[in-house]
N, C-alpha and C positions, 0 to 999 in steps of 0.2 A: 394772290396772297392777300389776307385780309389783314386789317389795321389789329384783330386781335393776335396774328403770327406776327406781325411787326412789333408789338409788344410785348410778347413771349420771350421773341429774340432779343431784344434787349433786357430785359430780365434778366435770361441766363446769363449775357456779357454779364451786369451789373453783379450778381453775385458769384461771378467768378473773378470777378475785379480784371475785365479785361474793355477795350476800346472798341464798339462795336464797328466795323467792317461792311457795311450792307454791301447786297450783290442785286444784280438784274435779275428779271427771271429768267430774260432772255438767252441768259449765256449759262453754258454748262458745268455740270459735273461729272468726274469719271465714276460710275457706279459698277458693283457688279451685279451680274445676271440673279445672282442668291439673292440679295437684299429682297426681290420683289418676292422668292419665294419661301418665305421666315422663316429664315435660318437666323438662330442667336449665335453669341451675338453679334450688335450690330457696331462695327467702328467706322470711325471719321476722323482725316486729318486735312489740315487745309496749307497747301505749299501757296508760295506767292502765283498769284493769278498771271495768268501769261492769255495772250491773242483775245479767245473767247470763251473763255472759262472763266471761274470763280474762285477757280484753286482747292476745292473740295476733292477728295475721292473716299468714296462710302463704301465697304463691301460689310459681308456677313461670315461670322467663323473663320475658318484661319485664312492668311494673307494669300495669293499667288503670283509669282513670278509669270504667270503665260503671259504672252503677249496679248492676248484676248481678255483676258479677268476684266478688267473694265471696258465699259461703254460708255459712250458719250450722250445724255441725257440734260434737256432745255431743265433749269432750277424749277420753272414754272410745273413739270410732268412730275415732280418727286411726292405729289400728294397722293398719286395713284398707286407710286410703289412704294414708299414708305414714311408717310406722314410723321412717325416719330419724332424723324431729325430733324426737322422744320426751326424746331426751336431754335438749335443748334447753329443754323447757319450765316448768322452775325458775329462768328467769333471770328477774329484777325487768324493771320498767316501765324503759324507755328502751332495753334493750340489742336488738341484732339479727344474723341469722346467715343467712350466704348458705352452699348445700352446693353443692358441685358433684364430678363423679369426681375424683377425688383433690387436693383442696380441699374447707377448710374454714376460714369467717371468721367471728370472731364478735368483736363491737365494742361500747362502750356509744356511744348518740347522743343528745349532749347537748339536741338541738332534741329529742327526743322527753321526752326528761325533765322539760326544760322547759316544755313542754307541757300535763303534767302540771300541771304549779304553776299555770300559768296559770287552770285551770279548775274549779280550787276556790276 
């Protein structure tokens, strides 16, 4: 990650008026198999970080239940499959961001915050 994705991503915090959050590269996201092959659009929500993750999970188009939909992907690998959400990835537990061409949404969701609390 370069010092200009470090400053991206605080950017986006700053104008969403959120606390930015940094992650390792070393620890993972649940992403799905779609994101790498652009499918729009693209969503992100981040639950509290648990073991070796970041608390990120990314897919493309609509949501799945399989057991398989996501994979476990190092933060550091996400420039190969989807550079986009780079930005994106300092925002705390609760918030989430749909991409799509020409949109862009990004919201805090209180049920996921929530969530949170619940499980400590």
């Amino acid at each position: 990650m370069t010092q200009t994705d470090i400053e991206r991503q605080q950017s986006v915090c700053e104008r969403f008026g959120a606390t930015p959050m940094p992650y390792s590269l070393h620890l993972k996201v649940g992403i799905a198999r779609n994101v790498r092959e652009g499918v729009e659009p693209i969503n992100g929500l981040r639950v509290k970080p648990v073991g070796d993750t970041t608390g990120w999970y990314i897919w493309a188009g609509e949501w799945s239940d399989d057991p398989d939909f996501f994979v476990p992907l190092h933060a550091e690998n996400l420039a190969s499959w989807c550079p986009r959400v780079i930005p994106y990835l300092q925002l705390p537990t609760g918030w989430r961001f749909l991409l799509a061409p020409s949109c862009e949404d990004v919201w805090f969701d209180e049920e996921l915050a929530s969530s949170e609390n619940d499980e400590t």
